[in-house]
C-alpha positions, 0 to 999 in steps of 0.5 A, a space after each residue: 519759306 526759307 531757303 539754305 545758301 545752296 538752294 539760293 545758289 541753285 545746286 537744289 530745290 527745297 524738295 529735291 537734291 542735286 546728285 554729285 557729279 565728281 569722282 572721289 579723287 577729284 574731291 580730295 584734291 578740291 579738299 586739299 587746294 580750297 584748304 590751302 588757298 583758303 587758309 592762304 586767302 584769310 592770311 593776307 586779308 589784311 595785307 592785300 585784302 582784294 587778293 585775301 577775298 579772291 583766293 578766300 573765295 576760290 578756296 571756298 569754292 573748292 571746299 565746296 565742290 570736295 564736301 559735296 561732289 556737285 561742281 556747278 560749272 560742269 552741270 551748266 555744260 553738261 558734264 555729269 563726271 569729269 573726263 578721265 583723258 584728252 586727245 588732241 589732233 591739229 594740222 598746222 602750215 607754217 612758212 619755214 623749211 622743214 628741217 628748221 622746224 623740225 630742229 625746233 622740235 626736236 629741242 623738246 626745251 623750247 616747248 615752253 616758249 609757245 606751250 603755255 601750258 608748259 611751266 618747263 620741259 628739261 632734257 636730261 640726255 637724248 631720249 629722256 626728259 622731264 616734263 612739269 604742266 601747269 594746273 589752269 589757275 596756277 594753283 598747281 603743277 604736275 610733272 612727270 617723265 618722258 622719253 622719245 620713242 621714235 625720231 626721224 630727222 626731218 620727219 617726225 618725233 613721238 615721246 611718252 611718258 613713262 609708267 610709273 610717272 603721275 600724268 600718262 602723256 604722249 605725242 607724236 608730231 610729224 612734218 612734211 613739205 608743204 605743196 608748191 614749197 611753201 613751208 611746212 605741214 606740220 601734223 601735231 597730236 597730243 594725248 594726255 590721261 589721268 593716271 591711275 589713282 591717287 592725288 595725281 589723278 584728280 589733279 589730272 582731271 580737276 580742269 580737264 575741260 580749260 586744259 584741252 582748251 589751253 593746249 589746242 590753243 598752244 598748237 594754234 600759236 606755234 605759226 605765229 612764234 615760229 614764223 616770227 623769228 624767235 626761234 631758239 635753236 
């Protein structure tokens, strides 16, 4: 008997058809990424032809998922839709006063420095900044604004982003001393959601899974940056 490419590829058997597992707006953004890095990989088959077969392949696979709303990867984990928003909490001690490490924070700019998952973070007054996310891959970015919403020196700091930008994001980090004075427990939590329609939430949503895994990640690295001594205040 012969089989179809995707029966080879296991999305389904002769008899039966696998149903989809993604939303529609993560499927336009699958449509519109694989087209560009398609077209982007068939360009520079020539000049630089592993990179020409790489991005051509991912662009495929992404012209994939958009065409049929059955992403493998998440099948093979048990996601049967993608998750709408992620919460992240983690306690961390670190070997440095508080107020130092609160400073630090409090410089919403230096963010980036340990947060990979931050391309930048621009302070436009006091309160108020703008955050830009990098998409897992690099194949995209998303910004949006924020504002702090409470700060206590020394205490704690909690931002949100504003309601009409594309990705709802919200922090809240607080410090306190740790026991016998050695440094500073520091209490992070992160929340981000996708927004609620448009272009923006399925990019918010198309790699959720390694974008939570990249954040907690950052929060882990912040104790070896901060007590390595390159702090920038």
């Amino acid at each position: 008997m012969a089989f179809t490419f995707a029966q080879r590829i296991g999305l389904h058997t002769p008899s039966t058809a696998i149903s989809p597992n993604l939303a529609w707006g993560e499927r336009l953004v699958s449509l519109s990424l694989g087209t560009k890095i398609t077209a982007a990989g068939i360009a520079s088959i020539f000049s630089s032809p592993v990179r020409g077969l790489v991005e051509a392949a991912t662009g495929g696979y992404l012209l994939f998922r958009g065409i049929t709303g059955v992403c493998p990867v998440y099948k093979s984990i048990g996601i049967n839709k993608t998750p709408s928003s992620i919460h992240i909490t983690h306690v961390v001690n670190v070997n440095k006063p508080k107020q130092e490490v609160y400073r630090f924070w409090r410089k919403l700019e230096n963010l980036p420095l340990f947060m990979k998952h931050l391309a930048s973070v621009v302070e436009k007054d006091a309160k108020n900044s703008y955050w830009v996310a990098r998409v897992p891959g690099n194949l995209a970015k998303i910004g949006w604004e924020a504002q702090i919403t409470r700060d206590e020196p020394g205490k704690l700091i909690s931002w949100k982003s504003l309601k009409e930008s594309t990705v709802d994001n919200e922090g809240h980090v607080s410090f306190s001393d740790a026991p016998a004075g050695k440094g500073t427990v520091i209490n992070v939590v992160i929340a981000y959601k996708s927004p609620i329609a448009g272009t923006g939430e399925g990019l918010a949503k198309l790699f959720t899974p390694v974008f939570e895994k990249m954040i907690r990640n950052d929060i882990k690295n912040f104790k070896t940056y901060i007590e390595g001594g390159k702090v920038l205040i």
